[in-house]
N, C-alpha and C positions, 0 to 999 in steps of 0.2 A: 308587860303584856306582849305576849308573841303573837307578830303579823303573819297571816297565813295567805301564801300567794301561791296563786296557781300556774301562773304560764308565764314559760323564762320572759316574755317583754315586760309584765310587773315586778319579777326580782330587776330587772336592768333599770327600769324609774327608779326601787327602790335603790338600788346601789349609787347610783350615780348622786342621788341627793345626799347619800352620807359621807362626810370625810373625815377618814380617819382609817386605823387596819378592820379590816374583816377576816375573823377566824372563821373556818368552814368546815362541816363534820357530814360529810355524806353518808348516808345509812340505807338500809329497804326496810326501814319500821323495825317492830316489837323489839323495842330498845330496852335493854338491862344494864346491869351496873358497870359493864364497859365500855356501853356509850356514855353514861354519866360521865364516867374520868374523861373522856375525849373529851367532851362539853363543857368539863370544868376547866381541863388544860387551854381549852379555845376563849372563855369566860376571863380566865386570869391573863392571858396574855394579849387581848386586844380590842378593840371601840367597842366592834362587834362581831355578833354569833351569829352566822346562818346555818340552819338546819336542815339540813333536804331527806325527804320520805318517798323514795320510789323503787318497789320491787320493780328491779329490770329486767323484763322479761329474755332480751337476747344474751345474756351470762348463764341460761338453765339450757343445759344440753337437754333434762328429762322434764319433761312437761308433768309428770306427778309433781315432781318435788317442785313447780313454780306452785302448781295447784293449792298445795298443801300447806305454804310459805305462811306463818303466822304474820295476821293481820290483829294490831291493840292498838289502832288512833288512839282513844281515848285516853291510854295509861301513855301513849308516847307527847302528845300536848301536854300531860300533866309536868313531866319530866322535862319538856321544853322551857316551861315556866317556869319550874322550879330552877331550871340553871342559867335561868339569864336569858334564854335563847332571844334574840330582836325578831329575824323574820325565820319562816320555815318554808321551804318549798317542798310543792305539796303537786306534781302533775301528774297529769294525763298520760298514755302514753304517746298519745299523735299530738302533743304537746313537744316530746322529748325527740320524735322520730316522724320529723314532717316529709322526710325521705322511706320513709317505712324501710329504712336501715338500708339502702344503697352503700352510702358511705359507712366505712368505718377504721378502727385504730388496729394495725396487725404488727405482733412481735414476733418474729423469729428464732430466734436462741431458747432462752429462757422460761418463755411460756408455754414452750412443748415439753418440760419435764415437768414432774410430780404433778399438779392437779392439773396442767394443760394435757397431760399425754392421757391422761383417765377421763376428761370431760374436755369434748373438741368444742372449740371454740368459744367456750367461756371466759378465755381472756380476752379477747376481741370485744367482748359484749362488755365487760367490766372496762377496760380503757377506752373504747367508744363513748360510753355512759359517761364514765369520768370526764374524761374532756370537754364534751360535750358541758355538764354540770360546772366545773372551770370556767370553760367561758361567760357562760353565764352569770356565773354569783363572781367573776374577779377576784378571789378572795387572795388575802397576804398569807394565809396560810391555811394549811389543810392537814385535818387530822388523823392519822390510822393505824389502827392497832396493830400491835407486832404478832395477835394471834394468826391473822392475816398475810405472812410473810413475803410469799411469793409474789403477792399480790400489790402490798406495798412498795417493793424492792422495784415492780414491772410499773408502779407509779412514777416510782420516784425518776427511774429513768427515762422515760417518757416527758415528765417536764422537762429535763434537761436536754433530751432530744429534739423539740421543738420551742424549744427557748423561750417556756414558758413563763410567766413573770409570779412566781409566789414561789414558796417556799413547803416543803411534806416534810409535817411531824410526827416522827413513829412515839407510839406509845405503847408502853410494855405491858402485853395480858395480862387479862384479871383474869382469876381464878376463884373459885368455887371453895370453901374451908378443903372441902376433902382433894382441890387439886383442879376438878376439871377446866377447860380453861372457856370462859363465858363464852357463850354464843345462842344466837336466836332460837336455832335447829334445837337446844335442848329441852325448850318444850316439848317436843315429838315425843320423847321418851318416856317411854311406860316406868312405872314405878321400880321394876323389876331391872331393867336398862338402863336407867340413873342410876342404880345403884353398882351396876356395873363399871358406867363408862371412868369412873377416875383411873381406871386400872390403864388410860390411856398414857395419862402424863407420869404413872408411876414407872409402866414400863420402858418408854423414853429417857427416863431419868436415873430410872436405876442399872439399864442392862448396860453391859460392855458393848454392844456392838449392835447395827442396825436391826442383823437377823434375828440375834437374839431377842430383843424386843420384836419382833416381829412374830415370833414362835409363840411368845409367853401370849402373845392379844391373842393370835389363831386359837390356841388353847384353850382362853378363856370365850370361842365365841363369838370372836370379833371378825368381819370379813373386811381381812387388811389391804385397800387398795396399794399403798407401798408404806416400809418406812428404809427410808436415806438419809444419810449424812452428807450435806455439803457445807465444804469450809467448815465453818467453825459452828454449825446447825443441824437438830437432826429433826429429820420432819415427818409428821404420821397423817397418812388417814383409813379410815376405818370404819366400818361401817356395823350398828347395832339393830338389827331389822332392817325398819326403810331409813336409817336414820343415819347422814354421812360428817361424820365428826375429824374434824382436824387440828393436829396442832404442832408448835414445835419450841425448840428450848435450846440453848447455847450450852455444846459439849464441852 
């Protein structure tokens, strides 16, 4: 049975009463089959699962798309309990930000290219939030998908810049049969635009070069905020209507 608590002083009772590791899978809801994998990898490797369910509001530069953000309690409790999950955290937002966000986490380098330099201050809001969540749930380990990358990468550094005590497990995107690569946003998509969007991870994968993939998406339709290569990764995003899809894959 999964405990559902509301405000970070109930996860801290809870934690403190259990010993043993705590895997931890931060999400903002309407969970699909790549949060399962995270939740299985967190399931299989330790005491316990916590779950946490909170659109963050200070990571949406555009107020539609917080607006719009699919909300399924219902199907994400079902999926908590079918994978073990022990407790979920589940707050408020003057739960999360009793400071009404005074304080927060800022990067430098990194998080002003590719989706920091298209959406200001959205990493600030995501390593704020995290941290924040961290401290709270204490967990031995934390889960996140590699569809996520920048994002991950701007995690993981972060622990290790503040000497944080757990450990970030990337895990490798799940995809859709035809490719696309999971994410919550593809609900938004009209029938006609699902059928479009795999042409995202084809043309990352098949073109020689960034621009090139980049010409083939504009072509077909897609309003490409960038796609670039760095190191050994080339990363897209793209936009189908109102609908902002991203993704990337090892060249």
């Amino acid at each position: 049975m999964s405990e559902v608590l509301h405000s970070p002083a109930e996860v801290k009772i809870w934690r403190h009463s259990k010993k043993g590791s705590v895997g931890f899978v931060p999400t903002m809801g309407a969970l699909h089959a790549g949060h399962e994998e995270l939740l299985r990898r967190a399931r299989k490797e330790n005491d316990f699962v916590v779950l946490s369910i909170f659109v963050n509001p200070t990571q949406f530069n555009d107020p539609t798309d917080l607006e719009k953000y699919p909300k399924t309690w219902e199907q994400d409790l079902e999926m908590a309990k079918r994978n073990g999950v022990d407790a979920i955290l589940f707050p408020q937002y003057k739960d999360m930000y009793p400071d009404g966000y005074r304080y927060k986490v800022t990067e430098n380098e990194y998080s002003k290219l590719l989706d920091g330099a298209h959406r200001p201050g959205h990493f600030d809001g995501v390593l704020s939030v995290v941290m924040k969540l961290f401290n709270i749930v204490s967990p031995t380990k934390a889960y996140f998908g590699e569809k996520d990358y920048q994002q991950m990468t701007l995690i993981q550094g972060m622990v290790q810049a503040f000497f944080m005590d757990l450990e970030v497990v990337p895990v490798p995107t799940v995809r859709e049969k035809d490719g696309l690569a999971m994410s919550s946003r593809n609900t938004r998509l009209s029938k006609e635009q699902r059928a479009l969007a795999p042409a995202i991870y084809k043309a990352i994968t098949e073109s020689a070069s960034a621009e090139e993939a980049a010409a083939k998406l504009s072509s077909q339709g897609f309003a490409v905020d960038y796609v670039t290569d760095i190191g050994p990764r080339r990363f897209v995003a793209a936009k189908l209507g109102e609908v902002r899809l991203i993704d990337n894959v090892q060249i």
